[in-house]
C-alpha positions in Angstrom: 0.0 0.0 0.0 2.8 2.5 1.2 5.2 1.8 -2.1 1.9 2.2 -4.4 0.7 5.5 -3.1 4.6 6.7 -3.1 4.7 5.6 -6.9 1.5 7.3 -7.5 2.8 10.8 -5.5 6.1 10.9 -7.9 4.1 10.2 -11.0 1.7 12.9 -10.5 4.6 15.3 -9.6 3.9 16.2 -5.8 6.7 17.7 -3.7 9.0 15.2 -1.8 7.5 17.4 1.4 3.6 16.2 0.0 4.7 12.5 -0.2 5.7 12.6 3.4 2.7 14.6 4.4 0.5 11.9 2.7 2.4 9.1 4.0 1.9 9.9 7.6 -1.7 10.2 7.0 -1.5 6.3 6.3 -2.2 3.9 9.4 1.0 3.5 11.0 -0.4 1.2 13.8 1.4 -1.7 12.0 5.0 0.0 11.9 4.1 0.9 16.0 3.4 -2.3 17.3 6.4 -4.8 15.1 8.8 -1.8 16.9 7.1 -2.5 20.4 7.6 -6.4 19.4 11.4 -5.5 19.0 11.7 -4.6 22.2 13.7 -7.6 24.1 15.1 -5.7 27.4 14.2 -3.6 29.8 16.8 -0.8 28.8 15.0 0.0 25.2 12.6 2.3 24.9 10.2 4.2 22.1 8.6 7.3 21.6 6.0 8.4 19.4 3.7 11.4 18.6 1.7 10.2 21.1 4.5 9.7 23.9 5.1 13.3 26.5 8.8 13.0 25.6 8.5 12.6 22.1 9.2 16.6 21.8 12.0 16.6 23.8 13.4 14.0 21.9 13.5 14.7 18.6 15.8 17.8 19.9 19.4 17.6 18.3 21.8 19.9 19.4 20.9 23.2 18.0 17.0 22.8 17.0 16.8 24.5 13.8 14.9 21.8 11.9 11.9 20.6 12.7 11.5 17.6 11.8 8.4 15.1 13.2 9.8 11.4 12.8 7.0 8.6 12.6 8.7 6.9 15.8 12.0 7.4 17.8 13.4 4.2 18.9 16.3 3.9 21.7 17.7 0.2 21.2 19.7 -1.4 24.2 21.1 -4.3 21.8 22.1 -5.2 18.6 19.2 -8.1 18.8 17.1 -5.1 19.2 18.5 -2.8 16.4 18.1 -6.0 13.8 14.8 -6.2 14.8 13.8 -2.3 14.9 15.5 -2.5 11.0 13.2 -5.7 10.2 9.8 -3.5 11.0 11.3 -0.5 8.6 11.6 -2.9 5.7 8.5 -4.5 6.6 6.7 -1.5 6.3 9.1 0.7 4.0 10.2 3.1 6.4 13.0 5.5 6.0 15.4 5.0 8.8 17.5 7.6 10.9 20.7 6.1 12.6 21.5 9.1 15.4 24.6 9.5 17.7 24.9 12.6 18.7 22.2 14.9 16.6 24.8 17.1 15.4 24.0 17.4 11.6 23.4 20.8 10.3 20.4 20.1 8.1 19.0 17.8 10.9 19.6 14.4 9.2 19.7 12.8 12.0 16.2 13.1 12.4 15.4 12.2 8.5 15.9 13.7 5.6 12.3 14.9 6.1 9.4 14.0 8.4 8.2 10.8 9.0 11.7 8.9 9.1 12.2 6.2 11.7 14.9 7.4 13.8 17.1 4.5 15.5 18.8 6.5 18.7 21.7 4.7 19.6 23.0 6.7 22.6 22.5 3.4 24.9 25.5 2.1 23.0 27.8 3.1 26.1 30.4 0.0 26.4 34.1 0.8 26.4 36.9 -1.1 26.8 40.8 -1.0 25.6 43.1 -4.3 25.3 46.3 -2.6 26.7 48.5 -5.2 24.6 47.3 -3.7 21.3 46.0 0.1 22.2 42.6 -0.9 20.5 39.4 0.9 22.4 35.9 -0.8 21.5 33.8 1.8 22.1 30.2 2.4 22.1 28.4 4.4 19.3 26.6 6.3 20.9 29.2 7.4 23.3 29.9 11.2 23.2 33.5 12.5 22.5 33.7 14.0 26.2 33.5 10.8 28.1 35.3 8.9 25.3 38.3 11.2 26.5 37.7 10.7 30.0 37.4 6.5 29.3 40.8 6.7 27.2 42.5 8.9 29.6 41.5 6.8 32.9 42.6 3.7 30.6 46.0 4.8 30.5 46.6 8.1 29.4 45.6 6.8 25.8 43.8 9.2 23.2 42.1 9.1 20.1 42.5 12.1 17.4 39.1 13.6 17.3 37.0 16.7 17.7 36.8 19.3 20.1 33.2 19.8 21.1 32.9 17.5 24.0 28.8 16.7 22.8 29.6 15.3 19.6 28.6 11.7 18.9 31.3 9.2 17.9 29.4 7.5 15.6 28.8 10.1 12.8 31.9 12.1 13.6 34.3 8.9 13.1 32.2 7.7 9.5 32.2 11.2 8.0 35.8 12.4 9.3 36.4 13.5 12.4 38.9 16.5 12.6 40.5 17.7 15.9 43.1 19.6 17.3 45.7 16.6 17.3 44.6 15.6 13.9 47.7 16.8 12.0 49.4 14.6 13.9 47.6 11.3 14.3 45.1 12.0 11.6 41.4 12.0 11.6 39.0 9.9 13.6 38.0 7.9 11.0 41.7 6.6 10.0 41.9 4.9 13.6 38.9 2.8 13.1 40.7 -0.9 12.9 36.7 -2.2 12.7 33.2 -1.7 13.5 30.0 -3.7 14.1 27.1 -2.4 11.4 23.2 -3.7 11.0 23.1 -3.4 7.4 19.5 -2.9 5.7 18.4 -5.9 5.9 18.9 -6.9 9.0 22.2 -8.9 9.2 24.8 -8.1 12.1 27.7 -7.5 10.0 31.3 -7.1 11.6 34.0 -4.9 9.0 37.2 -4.7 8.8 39.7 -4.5 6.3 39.9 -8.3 5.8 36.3 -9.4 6.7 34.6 -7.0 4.6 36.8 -4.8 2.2 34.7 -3.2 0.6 32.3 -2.1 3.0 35.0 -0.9 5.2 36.5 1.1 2.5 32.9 2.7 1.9 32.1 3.4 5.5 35.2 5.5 6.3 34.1 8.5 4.9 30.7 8.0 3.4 29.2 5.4 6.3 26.9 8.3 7.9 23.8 6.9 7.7 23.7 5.2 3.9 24.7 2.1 4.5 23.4 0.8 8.0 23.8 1.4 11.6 27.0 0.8 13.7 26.8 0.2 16.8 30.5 -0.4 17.6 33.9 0.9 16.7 37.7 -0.2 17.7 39.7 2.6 17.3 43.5 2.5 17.9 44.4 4.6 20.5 47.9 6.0 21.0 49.8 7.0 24.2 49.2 10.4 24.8 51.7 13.0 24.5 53.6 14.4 27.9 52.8 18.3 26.9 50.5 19.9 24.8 50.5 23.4 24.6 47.5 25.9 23.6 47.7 29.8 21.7 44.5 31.6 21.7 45.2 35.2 20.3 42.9 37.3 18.7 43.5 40.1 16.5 41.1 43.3 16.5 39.3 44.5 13.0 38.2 47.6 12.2 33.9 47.4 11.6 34.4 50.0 8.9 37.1 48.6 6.7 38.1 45.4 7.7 38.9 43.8 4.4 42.7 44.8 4.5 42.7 42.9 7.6 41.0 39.8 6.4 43.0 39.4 3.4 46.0 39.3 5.6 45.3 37.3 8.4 43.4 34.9 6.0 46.1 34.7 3.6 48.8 34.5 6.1 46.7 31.4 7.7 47.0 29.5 4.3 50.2 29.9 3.3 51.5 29.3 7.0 49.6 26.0 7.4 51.2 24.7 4.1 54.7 24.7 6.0 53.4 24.5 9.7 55.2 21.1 11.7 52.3 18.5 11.6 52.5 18.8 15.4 50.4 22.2 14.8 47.0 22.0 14.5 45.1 25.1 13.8 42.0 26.8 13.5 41.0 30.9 12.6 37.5 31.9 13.8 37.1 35.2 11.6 34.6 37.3 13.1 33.0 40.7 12.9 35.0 42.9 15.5 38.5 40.3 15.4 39.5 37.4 14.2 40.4 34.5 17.0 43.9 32.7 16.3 44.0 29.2 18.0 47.1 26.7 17.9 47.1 23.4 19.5 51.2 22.5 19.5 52.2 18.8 20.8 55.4 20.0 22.7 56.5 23.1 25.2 55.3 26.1 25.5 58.7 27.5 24.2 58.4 24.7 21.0 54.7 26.2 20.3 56.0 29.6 20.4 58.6 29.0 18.0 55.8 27.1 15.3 53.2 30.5 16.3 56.2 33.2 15.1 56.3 32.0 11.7 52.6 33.0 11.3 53.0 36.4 13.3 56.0 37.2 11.0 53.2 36.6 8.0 50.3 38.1 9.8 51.7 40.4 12.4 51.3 39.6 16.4 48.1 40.0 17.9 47.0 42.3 20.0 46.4 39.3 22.7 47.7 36.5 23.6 47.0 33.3 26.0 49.1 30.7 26.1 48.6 27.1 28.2 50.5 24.3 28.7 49.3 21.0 30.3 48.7 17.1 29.1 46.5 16.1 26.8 43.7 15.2 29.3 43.9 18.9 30.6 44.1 20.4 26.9 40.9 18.5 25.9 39.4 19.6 29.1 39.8 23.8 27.7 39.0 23.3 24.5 35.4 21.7 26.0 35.0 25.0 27.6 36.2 26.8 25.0 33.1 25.1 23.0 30.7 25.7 25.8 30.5 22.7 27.5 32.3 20.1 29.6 34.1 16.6 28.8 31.7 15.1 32.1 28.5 17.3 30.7 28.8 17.3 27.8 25.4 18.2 26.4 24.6 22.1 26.3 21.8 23.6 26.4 19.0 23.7 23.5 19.1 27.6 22.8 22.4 27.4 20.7 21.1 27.4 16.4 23.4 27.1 13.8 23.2 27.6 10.0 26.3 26.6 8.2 28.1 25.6 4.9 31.1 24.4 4.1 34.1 24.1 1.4 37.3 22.3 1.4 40.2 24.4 -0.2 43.5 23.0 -1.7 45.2 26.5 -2.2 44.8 29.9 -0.4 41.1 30.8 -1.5 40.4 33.9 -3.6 40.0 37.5 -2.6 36.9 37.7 -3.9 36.0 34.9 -1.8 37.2 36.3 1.5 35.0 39.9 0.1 32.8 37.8 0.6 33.3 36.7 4.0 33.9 39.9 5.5 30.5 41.4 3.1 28.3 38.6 4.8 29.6 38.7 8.4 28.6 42.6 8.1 25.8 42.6 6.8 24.1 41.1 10.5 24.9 44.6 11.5 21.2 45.5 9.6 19.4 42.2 10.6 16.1 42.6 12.4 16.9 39.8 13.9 14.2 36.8 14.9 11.0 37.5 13.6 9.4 34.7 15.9 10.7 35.1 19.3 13.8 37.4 20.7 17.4 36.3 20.2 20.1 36.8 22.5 22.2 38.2 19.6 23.4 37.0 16.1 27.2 36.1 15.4 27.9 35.3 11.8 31.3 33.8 11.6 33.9 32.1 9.3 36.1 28.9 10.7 39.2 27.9 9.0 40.5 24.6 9.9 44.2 23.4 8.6 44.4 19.8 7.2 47.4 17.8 6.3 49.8 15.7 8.1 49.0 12.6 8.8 45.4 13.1 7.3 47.4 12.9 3.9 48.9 9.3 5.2 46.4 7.2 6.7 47.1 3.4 7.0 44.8 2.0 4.8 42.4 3.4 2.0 38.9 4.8 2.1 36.6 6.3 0.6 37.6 10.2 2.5 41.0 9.2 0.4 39.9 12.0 -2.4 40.0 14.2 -0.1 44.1 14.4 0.5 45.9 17.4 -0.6 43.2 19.7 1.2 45.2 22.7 3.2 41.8 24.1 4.8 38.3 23.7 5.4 36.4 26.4 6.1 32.9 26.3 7.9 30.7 29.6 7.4 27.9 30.0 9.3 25.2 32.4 11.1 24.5 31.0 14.7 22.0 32.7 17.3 20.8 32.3 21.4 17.2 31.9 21.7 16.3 34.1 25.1 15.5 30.8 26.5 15.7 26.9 26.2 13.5 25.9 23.1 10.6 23.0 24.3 10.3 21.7 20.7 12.7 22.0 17.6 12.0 25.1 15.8 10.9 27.0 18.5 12.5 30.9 18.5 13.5 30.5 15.2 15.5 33.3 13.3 14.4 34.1 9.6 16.4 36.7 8.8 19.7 34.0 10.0 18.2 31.5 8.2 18.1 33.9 4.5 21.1 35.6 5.1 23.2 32.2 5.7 21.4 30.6 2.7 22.5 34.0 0.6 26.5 33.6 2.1 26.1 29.8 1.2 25.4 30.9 -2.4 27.9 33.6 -3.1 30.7 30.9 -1.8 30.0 28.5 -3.8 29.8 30.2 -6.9 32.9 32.3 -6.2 34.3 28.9 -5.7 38.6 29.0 -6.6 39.8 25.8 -5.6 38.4 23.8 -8.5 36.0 23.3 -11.2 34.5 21.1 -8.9 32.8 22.1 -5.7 34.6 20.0 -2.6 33.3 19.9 0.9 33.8 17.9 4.1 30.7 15.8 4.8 30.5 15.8 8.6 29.7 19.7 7.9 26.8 18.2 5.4 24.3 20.6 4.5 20.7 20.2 1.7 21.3 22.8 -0.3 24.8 22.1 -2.3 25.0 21.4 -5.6 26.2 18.1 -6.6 26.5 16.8 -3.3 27.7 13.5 -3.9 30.7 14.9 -6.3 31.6 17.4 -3.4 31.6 15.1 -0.3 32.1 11.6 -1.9 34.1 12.3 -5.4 32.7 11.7 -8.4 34.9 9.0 -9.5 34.1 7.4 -6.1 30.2 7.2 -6.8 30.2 3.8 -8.9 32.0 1.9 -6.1 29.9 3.3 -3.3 26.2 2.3 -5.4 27.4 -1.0 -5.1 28.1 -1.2 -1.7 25.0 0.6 -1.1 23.4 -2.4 -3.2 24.9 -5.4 -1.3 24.1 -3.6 2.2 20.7 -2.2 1.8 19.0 -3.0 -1.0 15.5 -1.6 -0.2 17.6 1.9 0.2 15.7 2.1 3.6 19.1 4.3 4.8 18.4 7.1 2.6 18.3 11.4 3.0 18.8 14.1 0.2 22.5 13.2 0.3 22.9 9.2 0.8 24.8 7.1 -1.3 21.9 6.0 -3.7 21.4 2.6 -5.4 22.8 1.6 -8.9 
């Protein structure tokens, strides 16, 4: 009944928006009580339209889309995944795999409503085999007690992100980029295997040997397309003995700061093609500065010597910070630094963010960063939220240096076509609601939402670092064109169809940007 009436909506032309609509008008009763049936332990739970948390839970961190999944289903075991993936094929639902709800666009909740969302933040187990530094780890662990696990494990760490509420499940499969990365790579490059429910139902355990294929494909495309991990082993490595921290900022002037743009901007590309790959970077470009922050593996006097070759480049700041400590205590400042805490690491639903993104293998253009500095500016003459008050608007630019040992991983995957990158850069609009939102949507800010979808625009077609748009998929946004070229490569697409074939062939694992059948 469902797969006639969908047929029937595409032939007569409706909106991808009026399927779904339609759809959930369909009895769903069905769908509801196989997913109650799946439930084998006491741990699992579900919640529907119907349920008083169901609000409250379809909430990802920074509740800009509103989306209104069919059912959101918290497994407590793999049995009970398999099963929960059964009932979506049995009644051709979409399904949702979410970690840590940090998508952009919200595809963590669907790609649109009526998705079945599989939650699989009661995937807490950790563990590390001292003999061989490998961590099996829990997707739906965040990356702030992952830290605090590794560390109390032995002073081990794993090179990924900053923001201690990130998920590890869609941070490792699409990248994961973080401020020892230069150094030990992305997240995704220490994943020795993982344990995936594959559309069809089948407990699947990948590795380079077991599964080739699939393990190439999940490395860098695996968010959400092919299945649902539930598991990771990362190799962990011994922590370093010092890790030292810059944060400097540099003032701009409001009126003109386009001289001082193209300086510090340029300075930042050409320094990170020559920086040790002990420095990891990142430049936060502002409206009133533009924030400088180097993580260095090493002294305090080491980091300082790494940090002068940019100031002779870009000039010193007009303040500096520096802090030295382990890598426990490091990861433990740059929590705060992102507003939260590596033992809290969830933050408060008020925070929205509308962002893009584009990967750069040379310096990008001045017309592009003309751009930057034009669109950070223009928030001066916002009106700001035209459905609630905001605590302020803060359009910004993030520059994030690549290379090292992101260029060298130890075996290939599908993020390989991304090598040779010198920076990603994240734009964005982001906003504080005047008070926690109760639903997703709530406080929203129009005027954010156009202007970001305007900056998104002008970048893209000012694009200089290819004839080919190129951007880093755990930044994955709706409305990029060619999507699959820019995250996956296009001469990557052929491979990744037929994975997608042998792992879910009903394409239940599927959003605007997924990996689509042959």
């Amino acid at each position: 009944m469902a797969i006639q009436f969908r047929a029937l909506a595409i032939i007569a032309g409706l909106t991808i928006h009026g399927i779904i609509s339609s759809v959930e008008a369909l009895p769903t009763t069905g769908l509801l009580d196989c997913l109650k049936g799946a439930q084998s332990s006491n741990g699992s739970f579900l919640n529907t339209a119907t349920s008083q948390g169901y609000d409250q839970d379809r909430m990802n961190f920074g509740p800009i889309v509103d989306r209104r999944p069919i059912a959101i289903f918290h497994p407590d075991t793999v049995d009970e995944v398999a099963a929960a993936i059964k009932c979506a094929a049995m009644f051709n639902a979409t399904i949702a795999p979410r970690s840590g709800g940090h998508s952009f666009t919200g595809y963590s909740l669907g790609g649109s409503d009526g998705a079945l969302v599989i939650d699989v933040s009661r995937f807490q187990q950790f563990s590390l085999d001292p003999k061989t530094k490998i961590a099996t780890v829990g997707a739906g662990m965040r990356l702030g007690p992952l830290y605090i696990n590794l560390w109390n494990a032995g002073k081990y760490l794993v090179p990924g992100g900053s923001c201690p509420s990130v998920g590890v499940g869609g941070h490792a499969l699409g990248g994961g980029l973080g401020p020892v990365g230069r150094k030990f790579g992305m997240l995704l490059h220490s994943i020795v295997s993982l344990t995936m429910v594959d559309g069809q139902g089948r407990v699947r355990h990948i590795n380079a040997t077991s599964e080739p294929e699939l393990f190439w494909a999940m490395r860098g495309a695996g968010g959400g397309s092919f299945g649902l991990v539930t598991e990771f082993q990362f190799q962990a490595y011994k922590a370093p003995s010092k890790i030292s921290t810059l944060f400097a900022t540099y003032p701009v002037d409001s009126i003109s700061p386009m001289d001082q743009y193209l300086k510090l901007i340029h300075a930042f590309g050409n320094w990170s093609k020559v920086a040790p790959e002990d420095a990891t970077a990142v430049l936060i470009v502002n409206r009133d500065d533009v924030e400088l922050m180097v993580t260095v593996i090493g002294s305090e006097n080491k980091a300082k010597e790494v940090v002068n070759e940019y100031y002779k480049l870009a000039g010193k700041p007009m303040h500096t910070t520096w802090d030295e400590g382990s890598w426990y205590e490091t990861a433990k400042l740059l929590a705060l630094f992102e507003g939260g805490t590596l033992e809290m690491p969830l933050t408060p639903s008020s925070f929205y963010l509308a962002g893009h993104s584009l990967v750069y293998r040379e310096p990008m253009s001045d017309k592009e960063i003309s751009i930057i500095s034009n669109s950070i500016h223009q928030a001066l003459h916002l009106d700001g939220n035209t459905e609630g008050n905001t605590d302020g608007i803060y359009p910004y630019a993030m520059l994030e240096a690549w290379g090292g040992k992101i260029d060298n991983p130890a075996s290939s995957s599908v993020f390989d076509h991304h090598h040779g990158v010198l920076y990603s850069v994240q734009y964005a609009f982001q906003w504080f609601a005047s008070g926690n939102a109760t639903k997703p949507g709530d406080q929203q800010c129009s005027d954010c939402l156009q202007a970001s979808a305007q900056f998104g625009q002008e970048m893209q077609a000012a694009y200089s670092s290819g004839p080919v748009l190129e951007a880093y998929q755990n930044y994955i946004e709706q409305d990029i064109p060619n999507a699959l070229w820019a995250y996956y490569g296009a001469a990557n697409l052929p491979r990744l169809q037929q994975v997608k074939k042998n792992a879910d062939p009903m394409n239940l694992f599927s959003f605007p940007h997924s990996i689509p059948l042959p």
